[in-house]
PDB file of N, CA, C and O in Angstrom:
ATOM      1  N   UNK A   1      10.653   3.034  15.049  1.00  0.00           N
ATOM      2  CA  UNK A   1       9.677   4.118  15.003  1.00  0.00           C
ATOM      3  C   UNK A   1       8.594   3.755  13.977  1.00  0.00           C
ATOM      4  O   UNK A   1       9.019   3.465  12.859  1.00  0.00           O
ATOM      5  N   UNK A   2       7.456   3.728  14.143  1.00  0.00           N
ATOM      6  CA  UNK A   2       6.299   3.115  13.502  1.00  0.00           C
ATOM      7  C   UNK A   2       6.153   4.435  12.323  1.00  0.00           C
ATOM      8  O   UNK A   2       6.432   5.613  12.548  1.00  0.00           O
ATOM      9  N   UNK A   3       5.697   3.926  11.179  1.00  0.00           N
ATOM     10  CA  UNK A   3       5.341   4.754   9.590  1.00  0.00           C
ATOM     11  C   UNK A   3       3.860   5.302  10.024  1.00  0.00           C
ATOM     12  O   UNK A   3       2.959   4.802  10.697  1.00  0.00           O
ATOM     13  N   UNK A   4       4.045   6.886   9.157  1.00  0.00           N
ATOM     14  CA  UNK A   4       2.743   7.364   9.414  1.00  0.00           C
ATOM     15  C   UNK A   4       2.515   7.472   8.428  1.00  0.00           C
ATOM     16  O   UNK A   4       3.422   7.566   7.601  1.00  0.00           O
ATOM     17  N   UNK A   5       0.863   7.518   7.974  1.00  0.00           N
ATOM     18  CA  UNK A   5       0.148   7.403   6.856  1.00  0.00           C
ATOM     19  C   UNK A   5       0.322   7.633   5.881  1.00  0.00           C
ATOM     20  O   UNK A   5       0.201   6.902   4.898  1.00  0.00           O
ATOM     21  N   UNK A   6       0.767   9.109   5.966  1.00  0.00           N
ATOM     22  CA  UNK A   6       1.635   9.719   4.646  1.00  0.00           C
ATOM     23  C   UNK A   6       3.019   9.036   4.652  1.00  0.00           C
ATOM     24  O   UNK A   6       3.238   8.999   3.441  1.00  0.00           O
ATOM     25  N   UNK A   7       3.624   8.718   4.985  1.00  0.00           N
ATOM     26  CA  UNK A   7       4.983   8.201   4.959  1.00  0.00           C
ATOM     27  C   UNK A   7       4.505   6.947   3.784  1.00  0.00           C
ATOM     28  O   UNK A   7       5.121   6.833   2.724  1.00  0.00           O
ATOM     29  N   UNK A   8       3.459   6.147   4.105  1.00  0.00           N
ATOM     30  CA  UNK A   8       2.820   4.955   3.188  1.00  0.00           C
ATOM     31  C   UNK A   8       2.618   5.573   2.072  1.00  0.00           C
ATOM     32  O   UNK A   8       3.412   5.523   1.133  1.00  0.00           O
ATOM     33  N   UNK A   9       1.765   6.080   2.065  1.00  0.00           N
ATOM     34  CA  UNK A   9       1.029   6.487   1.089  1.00  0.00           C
ATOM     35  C   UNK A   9       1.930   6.971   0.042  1.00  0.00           C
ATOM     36  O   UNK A   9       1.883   6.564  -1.119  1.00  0.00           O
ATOM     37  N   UNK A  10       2.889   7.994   0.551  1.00  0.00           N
ATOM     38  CA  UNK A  10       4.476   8.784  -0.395  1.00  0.00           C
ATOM     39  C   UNK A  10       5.031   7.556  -1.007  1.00  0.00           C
ATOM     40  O   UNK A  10       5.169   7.537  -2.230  1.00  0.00           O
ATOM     41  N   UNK A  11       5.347   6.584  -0.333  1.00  0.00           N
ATOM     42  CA  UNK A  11       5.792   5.137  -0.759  1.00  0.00           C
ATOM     43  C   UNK A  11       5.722   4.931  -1.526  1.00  0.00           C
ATOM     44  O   UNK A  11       6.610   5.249  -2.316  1.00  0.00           O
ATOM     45  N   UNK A  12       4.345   4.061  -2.031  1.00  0.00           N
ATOM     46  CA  UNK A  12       3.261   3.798  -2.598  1.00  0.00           C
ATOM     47  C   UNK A  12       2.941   4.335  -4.259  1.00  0.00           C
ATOM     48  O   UNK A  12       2.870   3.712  -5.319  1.00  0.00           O
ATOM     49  N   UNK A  13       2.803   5.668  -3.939  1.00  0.00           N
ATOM     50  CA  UNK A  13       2.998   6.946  -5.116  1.00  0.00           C
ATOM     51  C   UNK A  13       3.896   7.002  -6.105  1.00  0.00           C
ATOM     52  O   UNK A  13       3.860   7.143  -7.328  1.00  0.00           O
ATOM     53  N   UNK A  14       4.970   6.814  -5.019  1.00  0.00           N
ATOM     54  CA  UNK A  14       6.344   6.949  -5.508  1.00  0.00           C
ATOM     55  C   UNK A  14       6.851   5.391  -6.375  1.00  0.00           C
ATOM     56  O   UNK A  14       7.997   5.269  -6.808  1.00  0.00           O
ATOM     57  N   UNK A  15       6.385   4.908  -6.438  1.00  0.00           N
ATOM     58  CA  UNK A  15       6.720   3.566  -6.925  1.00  0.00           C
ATOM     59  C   UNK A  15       5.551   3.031  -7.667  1.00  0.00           C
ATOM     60  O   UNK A  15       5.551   1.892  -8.132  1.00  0.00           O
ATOM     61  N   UNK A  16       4.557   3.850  -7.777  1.00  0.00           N
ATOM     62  CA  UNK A  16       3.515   3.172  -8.364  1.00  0.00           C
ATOM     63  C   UNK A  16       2.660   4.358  -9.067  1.00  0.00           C
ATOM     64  O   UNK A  16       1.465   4.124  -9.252  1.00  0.00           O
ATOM     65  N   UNK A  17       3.285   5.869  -9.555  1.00  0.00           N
ATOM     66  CA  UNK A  17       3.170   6.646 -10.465  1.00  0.00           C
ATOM     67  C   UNK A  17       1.564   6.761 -10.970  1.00  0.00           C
ATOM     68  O   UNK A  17       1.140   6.042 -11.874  1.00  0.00           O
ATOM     69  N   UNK A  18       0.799   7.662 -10.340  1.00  0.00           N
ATOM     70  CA  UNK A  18      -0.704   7.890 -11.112  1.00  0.00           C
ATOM     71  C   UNK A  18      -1.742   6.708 -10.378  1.00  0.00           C
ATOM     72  O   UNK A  18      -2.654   6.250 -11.067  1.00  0.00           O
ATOM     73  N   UNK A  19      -1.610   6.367  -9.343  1.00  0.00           N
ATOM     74  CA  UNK A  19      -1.989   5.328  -8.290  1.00  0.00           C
ATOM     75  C   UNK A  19      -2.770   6.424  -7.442  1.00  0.00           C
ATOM     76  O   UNK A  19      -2.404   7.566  -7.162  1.00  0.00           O
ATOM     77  N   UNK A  20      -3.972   5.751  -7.105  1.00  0.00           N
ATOM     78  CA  UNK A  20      -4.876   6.449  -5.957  1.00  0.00           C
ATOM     79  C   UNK A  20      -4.381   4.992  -4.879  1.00  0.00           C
ATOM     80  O   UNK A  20      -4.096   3.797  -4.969  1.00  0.00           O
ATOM     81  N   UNK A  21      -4.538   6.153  -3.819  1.00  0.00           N
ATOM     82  CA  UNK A  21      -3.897   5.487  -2.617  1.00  0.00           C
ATOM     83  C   UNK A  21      -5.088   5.836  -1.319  1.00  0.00           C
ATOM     84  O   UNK A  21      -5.640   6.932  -1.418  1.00  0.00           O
ATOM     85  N   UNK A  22      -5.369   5.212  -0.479  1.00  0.00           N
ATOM     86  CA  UNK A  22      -5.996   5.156   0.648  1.00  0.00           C
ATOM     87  C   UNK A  22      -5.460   4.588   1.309  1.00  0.00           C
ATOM     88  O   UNK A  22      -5.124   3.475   0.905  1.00  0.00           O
ATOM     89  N   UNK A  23      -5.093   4.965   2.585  1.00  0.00           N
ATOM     90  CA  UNK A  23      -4.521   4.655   3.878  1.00  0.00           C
ATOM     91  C   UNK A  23      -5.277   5.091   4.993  1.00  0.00           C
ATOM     92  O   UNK A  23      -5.699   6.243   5.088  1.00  0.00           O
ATOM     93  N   UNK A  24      -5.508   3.984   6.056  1.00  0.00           N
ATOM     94  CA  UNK A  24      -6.445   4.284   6.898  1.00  0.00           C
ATOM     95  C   UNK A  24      -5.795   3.665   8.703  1.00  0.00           C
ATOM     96  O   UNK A  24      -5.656   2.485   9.025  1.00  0.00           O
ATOM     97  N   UNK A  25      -5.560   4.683   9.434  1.00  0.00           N
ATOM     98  CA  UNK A  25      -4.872   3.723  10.520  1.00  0.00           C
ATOM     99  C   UNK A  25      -6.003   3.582  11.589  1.00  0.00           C
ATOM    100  O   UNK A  25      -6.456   4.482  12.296  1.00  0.00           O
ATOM    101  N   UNK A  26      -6.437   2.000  11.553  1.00  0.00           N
ATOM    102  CA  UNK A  26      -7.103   0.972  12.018  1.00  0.00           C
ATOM    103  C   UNK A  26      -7.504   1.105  13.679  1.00  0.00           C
ATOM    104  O   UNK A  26      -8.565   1.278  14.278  1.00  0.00           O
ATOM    105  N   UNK A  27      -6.329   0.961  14.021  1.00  0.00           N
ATOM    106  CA  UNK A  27      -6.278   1.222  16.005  1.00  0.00           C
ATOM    107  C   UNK A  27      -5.905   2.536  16.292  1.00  0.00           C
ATOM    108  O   UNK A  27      -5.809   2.845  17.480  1.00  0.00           O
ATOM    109  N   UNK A  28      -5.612   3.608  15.178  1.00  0.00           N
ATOM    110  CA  UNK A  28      -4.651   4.712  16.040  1.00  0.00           C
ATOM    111  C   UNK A  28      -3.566   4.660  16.654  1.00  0.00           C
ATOM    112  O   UNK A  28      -3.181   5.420  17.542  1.00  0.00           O
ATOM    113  N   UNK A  29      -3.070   3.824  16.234  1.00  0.00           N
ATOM    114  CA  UNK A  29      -1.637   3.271  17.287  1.00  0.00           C
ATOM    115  C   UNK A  29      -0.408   3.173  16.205  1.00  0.00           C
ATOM    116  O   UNK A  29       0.714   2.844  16.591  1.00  0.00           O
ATOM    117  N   UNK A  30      -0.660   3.453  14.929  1.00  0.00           N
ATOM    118  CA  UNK A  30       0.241   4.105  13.837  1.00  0.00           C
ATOM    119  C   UNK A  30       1.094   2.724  13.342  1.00  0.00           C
ATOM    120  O   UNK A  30       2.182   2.746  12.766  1.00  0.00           O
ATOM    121  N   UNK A  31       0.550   1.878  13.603  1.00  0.00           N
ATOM    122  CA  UNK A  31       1.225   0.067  13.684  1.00  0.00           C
ATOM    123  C   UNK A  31      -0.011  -0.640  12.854  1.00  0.00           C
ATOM    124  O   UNK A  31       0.128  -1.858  12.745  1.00  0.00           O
ATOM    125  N   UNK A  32      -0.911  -0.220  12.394  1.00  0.00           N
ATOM    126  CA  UNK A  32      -2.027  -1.119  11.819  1.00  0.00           C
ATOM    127  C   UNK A  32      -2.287  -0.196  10.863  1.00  0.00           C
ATOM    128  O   UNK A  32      -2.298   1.035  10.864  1.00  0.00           O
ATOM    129  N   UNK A  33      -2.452  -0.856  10.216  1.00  0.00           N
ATOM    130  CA  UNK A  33      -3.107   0.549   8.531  1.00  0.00           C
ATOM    131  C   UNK A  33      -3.692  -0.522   7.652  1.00  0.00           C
ATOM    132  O   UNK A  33      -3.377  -1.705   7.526  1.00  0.00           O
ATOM    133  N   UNK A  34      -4.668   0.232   7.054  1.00  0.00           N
ATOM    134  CA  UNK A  34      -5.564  -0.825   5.505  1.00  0.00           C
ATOM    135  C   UNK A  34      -4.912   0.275   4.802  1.00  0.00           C
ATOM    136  O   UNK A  34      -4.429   1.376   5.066  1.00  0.00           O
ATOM    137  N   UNK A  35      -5.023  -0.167   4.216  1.00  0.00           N
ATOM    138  CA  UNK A  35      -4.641   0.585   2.559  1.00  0.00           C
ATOM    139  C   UNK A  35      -5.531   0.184   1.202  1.00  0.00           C
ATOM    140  O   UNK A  35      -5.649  -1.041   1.232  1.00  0.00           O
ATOM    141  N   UNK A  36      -6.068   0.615   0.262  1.00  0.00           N
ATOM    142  CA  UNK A  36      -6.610   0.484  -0.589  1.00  0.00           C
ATOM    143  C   UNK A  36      -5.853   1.515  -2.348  1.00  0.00           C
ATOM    144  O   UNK A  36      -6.024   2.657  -2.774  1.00  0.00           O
ATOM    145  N   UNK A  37      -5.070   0.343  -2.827  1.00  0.00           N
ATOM    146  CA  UNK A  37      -4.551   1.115  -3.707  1.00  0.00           C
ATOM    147  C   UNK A  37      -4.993   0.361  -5.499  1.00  0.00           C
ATOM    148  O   UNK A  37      -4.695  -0.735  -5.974  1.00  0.00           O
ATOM    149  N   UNK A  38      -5.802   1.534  -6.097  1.00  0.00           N
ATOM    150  CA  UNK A  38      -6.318   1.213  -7.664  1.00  0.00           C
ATOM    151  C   UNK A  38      -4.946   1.880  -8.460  1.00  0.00           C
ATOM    152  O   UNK A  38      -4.663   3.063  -8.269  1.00  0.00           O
ATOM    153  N   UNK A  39      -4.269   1.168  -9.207  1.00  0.00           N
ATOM    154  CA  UNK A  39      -3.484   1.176 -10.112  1.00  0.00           C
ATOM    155  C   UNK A  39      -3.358   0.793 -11.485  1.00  0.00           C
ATOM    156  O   UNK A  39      -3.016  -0.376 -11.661  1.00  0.00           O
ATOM    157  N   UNK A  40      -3.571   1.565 -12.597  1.00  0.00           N
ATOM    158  CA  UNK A  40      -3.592   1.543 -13.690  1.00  0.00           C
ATOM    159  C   UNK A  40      -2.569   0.060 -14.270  1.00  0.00           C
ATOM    160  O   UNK A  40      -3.029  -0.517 -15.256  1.00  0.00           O
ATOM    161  N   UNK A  41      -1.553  -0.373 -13.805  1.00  0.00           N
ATOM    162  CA  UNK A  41      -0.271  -0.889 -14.144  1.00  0.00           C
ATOM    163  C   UNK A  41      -0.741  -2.705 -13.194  1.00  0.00           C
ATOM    164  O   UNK A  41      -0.020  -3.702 -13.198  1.00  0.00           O
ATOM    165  N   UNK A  42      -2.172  -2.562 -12.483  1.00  0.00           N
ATOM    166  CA  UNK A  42      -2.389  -3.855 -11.985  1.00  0.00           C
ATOM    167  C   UNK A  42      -3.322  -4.447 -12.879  1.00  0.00           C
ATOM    168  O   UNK A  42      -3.924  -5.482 -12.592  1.00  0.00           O
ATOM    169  N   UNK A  43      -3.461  -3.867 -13.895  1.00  0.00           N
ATOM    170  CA  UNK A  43      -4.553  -4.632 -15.026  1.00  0.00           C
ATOM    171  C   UNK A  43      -3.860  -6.005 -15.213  1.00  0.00           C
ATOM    172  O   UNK A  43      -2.635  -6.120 -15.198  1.00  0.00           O
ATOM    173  N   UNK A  44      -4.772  -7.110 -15.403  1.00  0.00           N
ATOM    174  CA  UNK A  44      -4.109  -8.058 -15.974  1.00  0.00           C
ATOM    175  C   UNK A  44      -3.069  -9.070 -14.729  1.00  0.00           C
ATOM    176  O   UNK A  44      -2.892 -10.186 -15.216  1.00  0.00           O
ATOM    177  N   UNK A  45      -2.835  -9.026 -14.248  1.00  0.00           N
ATOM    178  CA  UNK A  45      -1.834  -9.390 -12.730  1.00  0.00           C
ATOM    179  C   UNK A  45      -2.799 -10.111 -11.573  1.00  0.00           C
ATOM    180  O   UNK A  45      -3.245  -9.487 -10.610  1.00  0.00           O
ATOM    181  N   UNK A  46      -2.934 -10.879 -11.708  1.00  0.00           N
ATOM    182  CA  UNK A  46      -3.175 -11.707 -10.109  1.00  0.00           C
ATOM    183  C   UNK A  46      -2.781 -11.050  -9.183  1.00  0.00           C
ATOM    184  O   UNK A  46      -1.595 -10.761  -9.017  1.00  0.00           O
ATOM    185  N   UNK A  47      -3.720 -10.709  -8.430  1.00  0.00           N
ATOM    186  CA  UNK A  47      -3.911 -10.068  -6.566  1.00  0.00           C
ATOM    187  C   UNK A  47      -2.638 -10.199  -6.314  1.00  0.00           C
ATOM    188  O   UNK A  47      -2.105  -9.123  -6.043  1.00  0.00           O
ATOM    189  N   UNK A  48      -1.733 -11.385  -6.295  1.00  0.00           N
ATOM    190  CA  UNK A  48      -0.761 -11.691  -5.414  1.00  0.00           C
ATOM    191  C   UNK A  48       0.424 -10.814  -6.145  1.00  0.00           C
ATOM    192  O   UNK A  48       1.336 -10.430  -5.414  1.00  0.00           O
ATOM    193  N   UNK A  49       0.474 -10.447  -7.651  1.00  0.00           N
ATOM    194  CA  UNK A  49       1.780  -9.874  -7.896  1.00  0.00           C
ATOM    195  C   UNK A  49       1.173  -8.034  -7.868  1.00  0.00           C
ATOM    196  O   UNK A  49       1.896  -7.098  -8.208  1.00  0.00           O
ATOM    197  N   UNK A  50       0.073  -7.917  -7.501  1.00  0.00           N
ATOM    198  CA  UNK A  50      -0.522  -6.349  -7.212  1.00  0.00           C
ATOM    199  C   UNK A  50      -0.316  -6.410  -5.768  1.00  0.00           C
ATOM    200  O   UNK A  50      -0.670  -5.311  -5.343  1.00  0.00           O
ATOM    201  N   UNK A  51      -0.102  -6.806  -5.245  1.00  0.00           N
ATOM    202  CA  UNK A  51       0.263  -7.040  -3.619  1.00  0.00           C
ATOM    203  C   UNK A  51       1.607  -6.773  -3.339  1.00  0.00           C
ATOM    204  O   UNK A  51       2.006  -5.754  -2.775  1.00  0.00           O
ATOM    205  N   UNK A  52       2.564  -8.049  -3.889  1.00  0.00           N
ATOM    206  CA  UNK A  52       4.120  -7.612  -3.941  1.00  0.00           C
ATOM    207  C   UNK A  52       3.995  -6.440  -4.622  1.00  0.00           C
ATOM    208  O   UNK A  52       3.896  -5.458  -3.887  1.00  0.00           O
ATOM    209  N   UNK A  53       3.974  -6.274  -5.546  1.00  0.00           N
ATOM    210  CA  UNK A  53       4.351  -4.700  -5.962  1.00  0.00           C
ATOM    211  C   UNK A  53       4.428  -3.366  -5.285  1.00  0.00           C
ATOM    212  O   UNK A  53       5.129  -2.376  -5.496  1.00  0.00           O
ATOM    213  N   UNK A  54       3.356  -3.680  -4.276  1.00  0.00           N
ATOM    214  CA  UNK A  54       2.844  -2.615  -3.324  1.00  0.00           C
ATOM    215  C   UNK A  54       3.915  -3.176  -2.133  1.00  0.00           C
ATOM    216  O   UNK A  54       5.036  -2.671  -2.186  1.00  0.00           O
ATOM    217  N   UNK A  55       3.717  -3.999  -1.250  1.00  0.00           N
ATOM    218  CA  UNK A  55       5.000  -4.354  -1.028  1.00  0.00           C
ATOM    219  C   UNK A  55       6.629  -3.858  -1.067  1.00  0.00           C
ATOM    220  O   UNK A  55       7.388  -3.174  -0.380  1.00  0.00           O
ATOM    221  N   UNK A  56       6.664  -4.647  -2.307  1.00  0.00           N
ATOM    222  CA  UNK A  56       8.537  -3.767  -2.621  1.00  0.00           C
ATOM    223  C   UNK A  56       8.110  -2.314  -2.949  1.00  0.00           C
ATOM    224  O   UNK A  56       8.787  -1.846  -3.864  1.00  0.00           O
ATOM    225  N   UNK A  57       7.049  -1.364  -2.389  1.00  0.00           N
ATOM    226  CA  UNK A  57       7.470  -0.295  -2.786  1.00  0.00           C
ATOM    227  C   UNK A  57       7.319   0.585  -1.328  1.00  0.00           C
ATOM    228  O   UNK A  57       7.310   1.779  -1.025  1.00  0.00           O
ATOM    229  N   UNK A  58       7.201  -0.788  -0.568  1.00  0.00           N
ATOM    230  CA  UNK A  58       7.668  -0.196   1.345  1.00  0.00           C
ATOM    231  C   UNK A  58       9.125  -0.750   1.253  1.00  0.00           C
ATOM    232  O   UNK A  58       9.648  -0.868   2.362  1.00  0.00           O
ATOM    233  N   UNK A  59       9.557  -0.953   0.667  1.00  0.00           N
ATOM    234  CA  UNK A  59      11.258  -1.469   0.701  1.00  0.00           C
ATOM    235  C   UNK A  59      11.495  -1.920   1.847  1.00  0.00           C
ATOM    236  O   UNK A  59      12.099  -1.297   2.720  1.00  0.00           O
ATOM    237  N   UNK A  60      10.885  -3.442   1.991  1.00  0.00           N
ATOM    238  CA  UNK A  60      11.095  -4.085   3.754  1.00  0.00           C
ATOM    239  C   UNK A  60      10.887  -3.133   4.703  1.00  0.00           C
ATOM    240  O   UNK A  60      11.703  -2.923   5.600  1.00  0.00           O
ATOM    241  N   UNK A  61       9.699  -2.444   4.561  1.00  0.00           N
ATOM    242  CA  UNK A  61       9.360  -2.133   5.963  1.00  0.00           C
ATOM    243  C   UNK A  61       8.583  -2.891   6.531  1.00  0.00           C
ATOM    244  O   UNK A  61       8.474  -2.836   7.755  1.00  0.00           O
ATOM    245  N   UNK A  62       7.905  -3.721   5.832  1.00  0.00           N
ATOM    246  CA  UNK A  62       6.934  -4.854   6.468  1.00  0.00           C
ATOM    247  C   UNK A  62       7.188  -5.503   7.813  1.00  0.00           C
ATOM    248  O   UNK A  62       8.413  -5.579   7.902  1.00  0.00           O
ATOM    249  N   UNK A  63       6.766  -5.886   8.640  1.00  0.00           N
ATOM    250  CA  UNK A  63       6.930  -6.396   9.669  1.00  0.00           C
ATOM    251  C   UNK A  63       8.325  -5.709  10.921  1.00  0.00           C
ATOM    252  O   UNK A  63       8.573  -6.213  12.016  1.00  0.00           O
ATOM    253  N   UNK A  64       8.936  -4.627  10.385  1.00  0.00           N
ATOM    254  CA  UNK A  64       9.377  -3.795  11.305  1.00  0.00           C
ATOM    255  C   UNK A  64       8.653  -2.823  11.409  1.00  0.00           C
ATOM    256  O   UNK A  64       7.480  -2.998  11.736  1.00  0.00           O
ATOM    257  N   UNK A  65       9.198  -1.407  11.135  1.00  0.00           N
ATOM    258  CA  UNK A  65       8.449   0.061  11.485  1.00  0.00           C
ATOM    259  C   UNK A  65       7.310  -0.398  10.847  1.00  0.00           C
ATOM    260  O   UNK A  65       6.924   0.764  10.727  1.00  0.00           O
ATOM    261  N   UNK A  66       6.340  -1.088  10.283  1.00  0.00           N
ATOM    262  CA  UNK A  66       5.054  -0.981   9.191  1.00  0.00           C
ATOM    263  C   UNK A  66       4.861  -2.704  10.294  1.00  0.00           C
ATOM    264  O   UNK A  66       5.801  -3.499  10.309  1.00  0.00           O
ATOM    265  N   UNK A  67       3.698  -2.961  11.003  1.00  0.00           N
ATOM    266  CA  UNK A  67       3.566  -4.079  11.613  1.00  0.00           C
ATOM    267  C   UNK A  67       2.685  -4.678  10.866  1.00  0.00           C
ATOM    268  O   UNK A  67       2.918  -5.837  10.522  1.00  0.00           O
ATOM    269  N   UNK A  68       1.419  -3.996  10.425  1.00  0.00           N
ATOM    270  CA  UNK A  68       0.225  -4.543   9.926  1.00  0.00           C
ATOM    271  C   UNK A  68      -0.408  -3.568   8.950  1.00  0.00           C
ATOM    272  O   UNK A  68      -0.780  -2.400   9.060  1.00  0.00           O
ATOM    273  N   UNK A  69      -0.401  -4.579   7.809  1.00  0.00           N
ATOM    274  CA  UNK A  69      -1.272  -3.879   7.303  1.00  0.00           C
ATOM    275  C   UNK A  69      -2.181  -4.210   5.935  1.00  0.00           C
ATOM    276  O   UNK A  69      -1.640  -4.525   4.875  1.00  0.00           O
ATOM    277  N   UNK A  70      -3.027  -4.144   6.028  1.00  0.00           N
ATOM    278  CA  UNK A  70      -4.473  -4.299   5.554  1.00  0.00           C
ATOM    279  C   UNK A  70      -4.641  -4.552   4.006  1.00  0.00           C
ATOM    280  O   UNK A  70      -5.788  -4.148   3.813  1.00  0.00           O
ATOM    281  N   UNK A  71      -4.287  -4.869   3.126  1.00  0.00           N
ATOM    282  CA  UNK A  71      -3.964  -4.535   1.856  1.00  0.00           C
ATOM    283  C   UNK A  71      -5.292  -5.054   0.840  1.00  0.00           C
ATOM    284  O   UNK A  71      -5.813  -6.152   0.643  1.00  0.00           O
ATOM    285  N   UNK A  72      -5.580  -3.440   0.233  1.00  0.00           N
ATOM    286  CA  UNK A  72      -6.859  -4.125  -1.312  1.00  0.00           C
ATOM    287  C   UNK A  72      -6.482  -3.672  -2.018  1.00  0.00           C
ATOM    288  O   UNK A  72      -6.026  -2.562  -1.745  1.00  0.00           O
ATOM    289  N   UNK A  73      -6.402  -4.034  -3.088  1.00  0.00           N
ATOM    290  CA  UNK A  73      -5.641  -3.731  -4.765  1.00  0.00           C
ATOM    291  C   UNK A  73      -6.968  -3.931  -5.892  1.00  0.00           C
ATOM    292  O   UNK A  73      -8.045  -4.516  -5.784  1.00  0.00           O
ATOM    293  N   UNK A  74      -6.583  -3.457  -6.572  1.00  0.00           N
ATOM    294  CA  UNK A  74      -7.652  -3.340  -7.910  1.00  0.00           C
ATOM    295  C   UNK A  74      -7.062  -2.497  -8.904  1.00  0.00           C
ATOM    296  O   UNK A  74      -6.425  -1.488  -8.604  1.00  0.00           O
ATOM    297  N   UNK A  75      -7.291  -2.952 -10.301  1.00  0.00           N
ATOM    298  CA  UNK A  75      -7.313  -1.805 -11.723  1.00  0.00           C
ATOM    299  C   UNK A  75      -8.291  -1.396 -11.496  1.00  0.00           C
ATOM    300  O   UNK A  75      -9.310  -1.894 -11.018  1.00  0.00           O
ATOM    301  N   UNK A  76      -7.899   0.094 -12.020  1.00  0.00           N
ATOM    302  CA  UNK A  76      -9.208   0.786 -12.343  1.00  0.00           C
ATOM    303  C   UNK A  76     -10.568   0.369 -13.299  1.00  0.00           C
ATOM    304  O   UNK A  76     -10.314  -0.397 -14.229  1.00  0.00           O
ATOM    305  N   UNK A  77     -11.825   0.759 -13.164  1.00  0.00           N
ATOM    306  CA  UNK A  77     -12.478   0.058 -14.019  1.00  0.00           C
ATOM    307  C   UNK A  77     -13.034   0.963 -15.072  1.00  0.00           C
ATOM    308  O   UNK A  77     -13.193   2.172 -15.239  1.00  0.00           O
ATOM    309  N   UNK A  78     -13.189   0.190 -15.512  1.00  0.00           N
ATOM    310  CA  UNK A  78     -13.452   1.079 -17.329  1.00  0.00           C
ATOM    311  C   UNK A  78     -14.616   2.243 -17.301  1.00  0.00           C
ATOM    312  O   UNK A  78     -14.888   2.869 -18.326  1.00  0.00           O
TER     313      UNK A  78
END
């Protein structure tokens, strides 16, 4: 059964505490989503470990119920 937006987004929140989250589903087909998440706690961290983070906080849903999805990360800026 494919994740709906809020289902991400709750994820996301939930594992990444005081995080603005954007979720956007791409085709309408509830299988493609961008996401755009600014997190206080990605200061300092290379893209790639602000990525996993976001990541392990779909707890392997990746590539089952969650097929695609879009990922931009950033700290907030001053």
């Amino acid at each position: 059964m494919p994740m709906s937006a809020s289902d991400i987004e709750s994820m996301i929140r939930e594992a990444l505490p005081g995080a603005q989250v954007d979720i956007e589903d791409l085709r309408g087909d509830g299988d493609h989503y961008a996401a755009h998440v600014v997190y206080d706690g990605f200061k300092g961290l290379p893209r790639v470990k602000q990525h996993q983070m976001v990541y392990n906080a779909l707890q392997g849903r990746m590539g089952g119920e969650l097929h695609a999805l879009a990922l931009q990360t950033s700290a907030p800026k001053d």
